[in-house]
NUDRENLUM-517643 format. One record per residue (C-alpha): x negated, z, y; chain; residue in three letters. Coordinates in steps of 0.5 Angstrom, whole numbers. Layout:
% residues N
<node east="X" up="Z" north="Y" chain="A" res="Ala"/>
...
% end
This chain:
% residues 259
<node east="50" up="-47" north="20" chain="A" res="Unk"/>
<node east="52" up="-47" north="28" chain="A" res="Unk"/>
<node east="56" up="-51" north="32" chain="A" res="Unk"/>
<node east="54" up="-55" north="38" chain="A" res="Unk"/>
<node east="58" up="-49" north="42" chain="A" res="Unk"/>
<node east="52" up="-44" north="39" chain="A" res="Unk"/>
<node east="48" up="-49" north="41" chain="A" res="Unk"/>
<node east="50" up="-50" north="48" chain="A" res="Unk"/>
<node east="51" up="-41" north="49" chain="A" res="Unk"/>
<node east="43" up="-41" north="47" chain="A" res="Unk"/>
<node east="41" up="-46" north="52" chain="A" res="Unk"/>
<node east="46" up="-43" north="57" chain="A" res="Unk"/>
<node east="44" up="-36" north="56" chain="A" res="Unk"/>
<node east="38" up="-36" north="53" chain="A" res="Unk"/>
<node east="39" up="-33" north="46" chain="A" res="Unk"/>
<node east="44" up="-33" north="40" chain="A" res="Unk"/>
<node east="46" up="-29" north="34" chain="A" res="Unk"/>
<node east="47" up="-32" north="28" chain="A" res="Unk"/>
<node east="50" up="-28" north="22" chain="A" res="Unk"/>
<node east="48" up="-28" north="14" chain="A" res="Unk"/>
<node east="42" up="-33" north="15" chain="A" res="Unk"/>
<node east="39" up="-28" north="9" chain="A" res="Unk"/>
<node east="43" up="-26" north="3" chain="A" res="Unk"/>
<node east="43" up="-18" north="1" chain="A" res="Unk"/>
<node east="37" up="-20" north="-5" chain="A" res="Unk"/>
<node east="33" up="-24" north="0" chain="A" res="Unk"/>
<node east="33" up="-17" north="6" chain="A" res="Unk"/>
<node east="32" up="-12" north="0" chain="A" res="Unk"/>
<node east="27" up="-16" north="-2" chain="A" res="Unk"/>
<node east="23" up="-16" north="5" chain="A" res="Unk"/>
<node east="24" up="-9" north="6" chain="A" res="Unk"/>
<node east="20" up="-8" north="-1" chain="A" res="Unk"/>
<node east="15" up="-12" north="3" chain="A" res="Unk"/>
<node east="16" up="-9" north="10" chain="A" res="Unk"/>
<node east="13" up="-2" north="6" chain="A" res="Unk"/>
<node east="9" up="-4" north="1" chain="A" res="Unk"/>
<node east="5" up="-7" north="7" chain="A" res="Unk"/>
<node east="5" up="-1" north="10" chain="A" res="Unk"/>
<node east="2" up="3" north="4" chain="A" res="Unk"/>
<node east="-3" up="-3" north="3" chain="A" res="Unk"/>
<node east="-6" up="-2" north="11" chain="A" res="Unk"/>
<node east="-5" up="6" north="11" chain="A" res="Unk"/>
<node east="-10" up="5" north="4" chain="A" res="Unk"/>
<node east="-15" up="1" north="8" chain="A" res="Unk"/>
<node east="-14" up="4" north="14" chain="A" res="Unk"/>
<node east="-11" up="-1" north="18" chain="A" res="Unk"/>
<node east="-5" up="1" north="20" chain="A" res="Unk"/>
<node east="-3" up="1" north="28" chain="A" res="Unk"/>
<node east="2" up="4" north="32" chain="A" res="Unk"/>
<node east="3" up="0" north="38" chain="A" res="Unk"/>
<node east="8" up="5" north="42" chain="A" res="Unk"/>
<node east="7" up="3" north="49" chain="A" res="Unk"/>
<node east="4" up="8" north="54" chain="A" res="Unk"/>
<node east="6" up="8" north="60" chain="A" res="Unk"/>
<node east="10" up="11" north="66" chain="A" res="Unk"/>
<node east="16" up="10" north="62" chain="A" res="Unk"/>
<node east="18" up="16" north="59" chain="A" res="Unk"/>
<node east="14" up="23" north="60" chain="A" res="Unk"/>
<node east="8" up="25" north="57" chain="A" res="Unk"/>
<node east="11" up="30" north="51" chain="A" res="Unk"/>
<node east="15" up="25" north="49" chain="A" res="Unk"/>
<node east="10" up="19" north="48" chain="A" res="Unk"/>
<node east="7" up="23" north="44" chain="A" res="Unk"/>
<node east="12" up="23" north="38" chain="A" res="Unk"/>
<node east="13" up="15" north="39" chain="A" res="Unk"/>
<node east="12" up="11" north="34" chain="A" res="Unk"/>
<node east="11" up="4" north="33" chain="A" res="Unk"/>
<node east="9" up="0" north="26" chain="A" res="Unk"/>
<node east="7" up="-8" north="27" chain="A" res="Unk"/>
<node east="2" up="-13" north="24" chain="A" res="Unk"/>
<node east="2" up="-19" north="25" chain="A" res="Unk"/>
<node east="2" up="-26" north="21" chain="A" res="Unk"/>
<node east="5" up="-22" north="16" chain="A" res="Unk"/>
<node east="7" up="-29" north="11" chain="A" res="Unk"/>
<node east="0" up="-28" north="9" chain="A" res="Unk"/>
<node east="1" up="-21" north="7" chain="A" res="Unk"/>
<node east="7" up="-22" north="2" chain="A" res="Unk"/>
<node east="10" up="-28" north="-1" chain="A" res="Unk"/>
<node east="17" up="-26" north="2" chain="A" res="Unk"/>
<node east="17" up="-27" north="9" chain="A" res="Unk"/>
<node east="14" up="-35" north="8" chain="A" res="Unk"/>
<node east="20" up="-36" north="5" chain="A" res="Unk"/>
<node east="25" up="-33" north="10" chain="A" res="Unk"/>
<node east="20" up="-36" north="16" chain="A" res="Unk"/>
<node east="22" up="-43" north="12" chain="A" res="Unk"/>
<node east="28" up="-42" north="9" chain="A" res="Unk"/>
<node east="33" up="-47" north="9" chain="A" res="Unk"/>
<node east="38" up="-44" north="14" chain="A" res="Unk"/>
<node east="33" up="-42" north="18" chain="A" res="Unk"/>
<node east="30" up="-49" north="18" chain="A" res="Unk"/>
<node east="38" up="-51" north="21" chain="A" res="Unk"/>
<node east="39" up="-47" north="27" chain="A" res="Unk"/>
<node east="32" up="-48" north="29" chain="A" res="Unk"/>
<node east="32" up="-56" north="29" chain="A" res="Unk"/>
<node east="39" up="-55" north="33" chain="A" res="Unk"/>
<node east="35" up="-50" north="38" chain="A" res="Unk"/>
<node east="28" up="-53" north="39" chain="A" res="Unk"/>
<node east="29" up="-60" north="36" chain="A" res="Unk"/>
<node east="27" up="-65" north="30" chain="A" res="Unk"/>
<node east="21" up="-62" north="29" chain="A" res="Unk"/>
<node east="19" up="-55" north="29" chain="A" res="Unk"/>
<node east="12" up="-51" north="28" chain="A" res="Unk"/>
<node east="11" up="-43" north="27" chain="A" res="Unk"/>
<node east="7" up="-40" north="32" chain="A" res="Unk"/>
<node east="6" up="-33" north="29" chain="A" res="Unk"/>
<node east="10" up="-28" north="26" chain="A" res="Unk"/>
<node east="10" up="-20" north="25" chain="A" res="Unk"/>
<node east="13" up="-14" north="23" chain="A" res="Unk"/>
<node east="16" up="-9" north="28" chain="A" res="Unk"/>
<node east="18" up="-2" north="25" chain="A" res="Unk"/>
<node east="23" up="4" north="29" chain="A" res="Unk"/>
<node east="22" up="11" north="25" chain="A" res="Unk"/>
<node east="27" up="16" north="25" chain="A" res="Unk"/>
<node east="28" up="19" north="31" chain="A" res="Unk"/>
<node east="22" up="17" north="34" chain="A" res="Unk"/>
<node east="22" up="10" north="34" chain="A" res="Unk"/>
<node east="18" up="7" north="41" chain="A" res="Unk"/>
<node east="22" up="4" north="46" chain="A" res="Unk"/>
<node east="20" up="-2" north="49" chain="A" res="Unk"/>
<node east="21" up="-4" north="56" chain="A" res="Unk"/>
<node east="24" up="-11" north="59" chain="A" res="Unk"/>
<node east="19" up="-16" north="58" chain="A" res="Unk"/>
<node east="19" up="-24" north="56" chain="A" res="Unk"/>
<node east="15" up="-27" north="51" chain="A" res="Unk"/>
<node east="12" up="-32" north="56" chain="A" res="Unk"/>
<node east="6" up="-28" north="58" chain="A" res="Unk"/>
<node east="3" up="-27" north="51" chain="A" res="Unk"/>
<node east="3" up="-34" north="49" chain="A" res="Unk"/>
<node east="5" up="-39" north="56" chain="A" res="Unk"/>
<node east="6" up="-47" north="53" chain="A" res="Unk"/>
<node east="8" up="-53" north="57" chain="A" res="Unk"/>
<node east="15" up="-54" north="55" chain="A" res="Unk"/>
<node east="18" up="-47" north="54" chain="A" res="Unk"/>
<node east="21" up="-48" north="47" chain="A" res="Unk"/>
<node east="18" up="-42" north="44" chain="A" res="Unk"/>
<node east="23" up="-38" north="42" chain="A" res="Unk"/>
<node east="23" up="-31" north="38" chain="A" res="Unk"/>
<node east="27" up="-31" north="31" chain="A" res="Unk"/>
<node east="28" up="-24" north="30" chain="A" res="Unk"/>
<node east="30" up="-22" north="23" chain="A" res="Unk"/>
<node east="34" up="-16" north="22" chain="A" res="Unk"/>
<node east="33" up="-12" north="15" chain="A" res="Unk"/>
<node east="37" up="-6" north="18" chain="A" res="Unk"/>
<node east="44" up="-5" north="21" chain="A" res="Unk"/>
<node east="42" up="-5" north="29" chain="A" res="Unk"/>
<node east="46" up="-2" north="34" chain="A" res="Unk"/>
<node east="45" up="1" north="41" chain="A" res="Unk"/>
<node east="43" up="9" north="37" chain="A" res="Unk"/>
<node east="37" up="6" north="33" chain="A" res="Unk"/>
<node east="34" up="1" north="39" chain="A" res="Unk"/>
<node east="36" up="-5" north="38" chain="A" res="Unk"/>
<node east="36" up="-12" north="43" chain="A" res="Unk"/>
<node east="38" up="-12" north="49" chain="A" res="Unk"/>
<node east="37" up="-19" north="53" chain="A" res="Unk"/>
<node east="38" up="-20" north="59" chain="A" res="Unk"/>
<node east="42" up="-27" north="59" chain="A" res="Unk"/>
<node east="41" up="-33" north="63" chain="A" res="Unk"/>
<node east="35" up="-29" north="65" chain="A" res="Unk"/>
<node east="30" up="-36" north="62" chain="A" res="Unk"/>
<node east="33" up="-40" north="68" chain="A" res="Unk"/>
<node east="28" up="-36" north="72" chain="A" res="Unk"/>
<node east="22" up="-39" north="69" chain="A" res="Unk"/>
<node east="16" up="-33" north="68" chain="A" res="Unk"/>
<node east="16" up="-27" north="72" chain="A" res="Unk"/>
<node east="10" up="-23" north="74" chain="A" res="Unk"/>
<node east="9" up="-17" north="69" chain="A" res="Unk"/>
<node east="6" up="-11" north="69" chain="A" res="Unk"/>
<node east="-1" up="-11" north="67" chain="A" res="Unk"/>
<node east="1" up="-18" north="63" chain="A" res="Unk"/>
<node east="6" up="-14" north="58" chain="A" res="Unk"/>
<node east="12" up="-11" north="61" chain="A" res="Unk"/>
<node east="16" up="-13" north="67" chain="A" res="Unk"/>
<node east="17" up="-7" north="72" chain="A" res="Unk"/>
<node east="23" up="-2" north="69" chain="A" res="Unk"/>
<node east="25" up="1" north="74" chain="A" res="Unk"/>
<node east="27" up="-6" north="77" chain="A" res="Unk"/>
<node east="29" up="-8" north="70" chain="A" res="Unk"/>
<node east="31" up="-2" north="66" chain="A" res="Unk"/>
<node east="33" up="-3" north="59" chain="A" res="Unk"/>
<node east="39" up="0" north="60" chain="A" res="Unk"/>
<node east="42" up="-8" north="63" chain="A" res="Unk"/>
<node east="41" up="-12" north="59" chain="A" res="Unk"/>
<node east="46" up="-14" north="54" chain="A" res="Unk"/>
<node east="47" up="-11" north="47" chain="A" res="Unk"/>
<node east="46" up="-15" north="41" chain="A" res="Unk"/>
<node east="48" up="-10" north="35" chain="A" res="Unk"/>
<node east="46" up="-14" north="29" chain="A" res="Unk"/>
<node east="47" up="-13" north="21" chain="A" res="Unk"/>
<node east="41" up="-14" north="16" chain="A" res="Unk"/>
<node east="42" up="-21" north="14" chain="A" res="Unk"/>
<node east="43" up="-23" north="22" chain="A" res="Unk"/>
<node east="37" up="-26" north="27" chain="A" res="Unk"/>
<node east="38" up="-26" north="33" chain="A" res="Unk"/>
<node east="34" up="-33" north="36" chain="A" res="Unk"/>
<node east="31" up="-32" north="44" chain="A" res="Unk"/>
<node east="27" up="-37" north="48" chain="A" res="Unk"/>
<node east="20" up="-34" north="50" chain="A" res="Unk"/>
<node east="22" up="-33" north="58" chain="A" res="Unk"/>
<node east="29" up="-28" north="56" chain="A" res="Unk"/>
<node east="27" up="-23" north="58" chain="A" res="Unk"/>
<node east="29" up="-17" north="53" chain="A" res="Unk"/>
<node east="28" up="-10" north="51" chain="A" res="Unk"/>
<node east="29" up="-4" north="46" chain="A" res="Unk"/>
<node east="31" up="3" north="47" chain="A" res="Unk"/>
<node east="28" up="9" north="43" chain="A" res="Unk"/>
<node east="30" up="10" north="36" chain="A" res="Unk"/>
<node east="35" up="16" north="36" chain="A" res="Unk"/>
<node east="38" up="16" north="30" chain="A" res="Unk"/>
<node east="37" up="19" north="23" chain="A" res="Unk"/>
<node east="36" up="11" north="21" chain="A" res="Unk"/>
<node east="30" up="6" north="21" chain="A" res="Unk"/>
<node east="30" up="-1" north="24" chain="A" res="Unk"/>
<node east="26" up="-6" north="21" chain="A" res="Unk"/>
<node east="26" up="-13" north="23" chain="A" res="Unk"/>
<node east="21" up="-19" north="22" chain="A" res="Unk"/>
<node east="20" up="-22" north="28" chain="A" res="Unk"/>
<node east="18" up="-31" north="28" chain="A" res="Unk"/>
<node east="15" up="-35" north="33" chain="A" res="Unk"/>
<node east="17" up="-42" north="33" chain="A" res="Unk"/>
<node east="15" up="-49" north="37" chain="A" res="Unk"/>
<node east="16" up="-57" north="38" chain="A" res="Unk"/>
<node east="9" up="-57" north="36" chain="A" res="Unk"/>
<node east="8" up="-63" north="42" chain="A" res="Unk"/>
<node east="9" up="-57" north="46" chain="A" res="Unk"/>
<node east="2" up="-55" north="47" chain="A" res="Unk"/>
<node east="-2" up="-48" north="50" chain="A" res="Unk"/>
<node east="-3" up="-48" north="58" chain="A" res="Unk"/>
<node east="-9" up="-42" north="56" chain="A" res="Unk"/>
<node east="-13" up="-41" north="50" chain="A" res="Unk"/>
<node east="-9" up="-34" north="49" chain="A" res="Unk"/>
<node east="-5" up="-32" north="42" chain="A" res="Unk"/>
<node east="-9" up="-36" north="37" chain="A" res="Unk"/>
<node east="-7" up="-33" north="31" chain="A" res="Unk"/>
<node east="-10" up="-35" north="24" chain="A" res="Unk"/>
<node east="-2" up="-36" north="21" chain="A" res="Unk"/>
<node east="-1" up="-41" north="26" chain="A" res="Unk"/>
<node east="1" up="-49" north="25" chain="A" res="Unk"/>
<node east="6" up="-48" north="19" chain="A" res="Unk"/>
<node east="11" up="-55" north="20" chain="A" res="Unk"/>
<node east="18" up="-52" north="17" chain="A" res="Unk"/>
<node east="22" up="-57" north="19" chain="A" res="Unk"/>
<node east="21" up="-66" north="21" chain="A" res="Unk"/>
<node east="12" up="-67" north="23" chain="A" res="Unk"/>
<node east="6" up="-66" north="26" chain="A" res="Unk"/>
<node east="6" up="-72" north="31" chain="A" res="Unk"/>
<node east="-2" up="-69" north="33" chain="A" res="Unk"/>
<node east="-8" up="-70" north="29" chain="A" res="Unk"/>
<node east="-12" up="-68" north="34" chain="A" res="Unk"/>
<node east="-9" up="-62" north="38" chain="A" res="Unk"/>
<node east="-10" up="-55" north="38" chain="A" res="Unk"/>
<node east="-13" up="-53" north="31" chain="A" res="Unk"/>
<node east="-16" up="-46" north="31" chain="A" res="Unk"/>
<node east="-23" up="-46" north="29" chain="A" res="Unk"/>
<node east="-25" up="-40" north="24" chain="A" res="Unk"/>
<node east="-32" up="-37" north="22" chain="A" res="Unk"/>
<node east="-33" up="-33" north="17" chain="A" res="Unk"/>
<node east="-34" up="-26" north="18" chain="A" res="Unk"/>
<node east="-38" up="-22" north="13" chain="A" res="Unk"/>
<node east="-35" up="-14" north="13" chain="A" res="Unk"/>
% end
């Protein structure tokens, strides 16, 4: 599904846009799930809004930001198992990362009208630091995204530097990296965007009139294990493309908790 010139611009510049990875059915279908997710947390008094809450913007408008995301959201509905493993997927992954691909986590993001929460620079690394740095992000797009309703912005190359002190371990400081330098990856639905774990990337505020949904993968060689015992999410493990070499190596240990 991609070139060996694709795969030469993602280890250059540290991202890479894909176009129609999904079909239109299969974006309708993960938007359904998007909202049904969504009434389904709100019910059971689940829902979040994950805007960030710093210095960035003043105070007033804090206020009315909104940012809905859950996490291993393939758990939640049938349709993100089947993009998190799809067949065009599983392809550009095992040119990007190798033979072997395992999924890290995933989570749903989504920018309201108007209102949508920008989020500062950042690189994913801080979140979840392993040995060889071949986590990447596959962010699938169920909208149109384009520099009015927030899409992402890299900062390309920006993965040569290896990891970058954060503020608070979750932004990078923005008046040093400001949003508005980083490249615009405009996007339609079907499209993903795929950027390794220390790109440093970012999004604006949402100031159209339109929502932006996407879904959000997290992959890895599974030999590239954990440097902290951080990020240990229940959906983690899953192999998508080629095996798991390890019997013995960061499994996730669980105990049940009764509500």
């Amino acid at each position: 599904m991609i070139r060996e010139e694709d795969v030469q611009f993602y280890k250059d510049k540290g991202y890479l846009l894909v176009k129609e990875v999904f079909n239109q059915d299969e974006v309708e279908r993960m938007r359904e799930a998007v909202e049904a997710i969504i009434r389904r947390a709100a019910i059971a008094k689940q829902d979040s809004n994950a805007a960030w809450q710093g210095d960035f913007l003043p105070a007033e408008q804090l206020k009315k930001l909104v940012l809905k995301g859950f996490h291993d959201v393939h758990y939640h509905d049938a349709s993100f198992m089947r993009a998190a493993i799809h067949p065009n997927m599983a392809s550009v992954l095992s040119r990007l990362i190798g033979p072997n691909v395992q999924l890290h986590h995933s989570k749903m993001l989504v920018k309201p009208p108007e209102n949508g929460a920008a989020f500062p620079m950042h690189q994913d690394y801080p979140y979840f630091p392993h040995e060889k740095h071949t986590m990447l992000a596959a962010s699938v797009h169920l909208d149109r995204a384009d520099e009015e309703n927030g899409c992402l912005r890299v900062i390309p190359g920006s993965h040569a530097q290896g990891s970058l002190p954060h503020v608070g371990s979750h932004y990078l400081n923005h008046k040093e990296y400001p949003i508005s330098d980083g490249t615009i990856c405009e996007a339609e639905a079907g499209d993903v965007l795929f950027f390794n774990y220390l790109t440093i990337h970012g999004s604006s505020s949402n100031c159209s009139e339109r929502t932006r949904r996407n879904v959000l993968f997290q992959y890895k060689d599974p030999e590239d294990f954990p440097t902290e015992n951080v990020h240990i999410d229940w959906g983690m493990g899953l192999m998508v493309s080629g095996e798991n070499p390890n019997f013995d190596k960061v499994k996730p240990r669980f105990h049940i908790v009764n509500g």
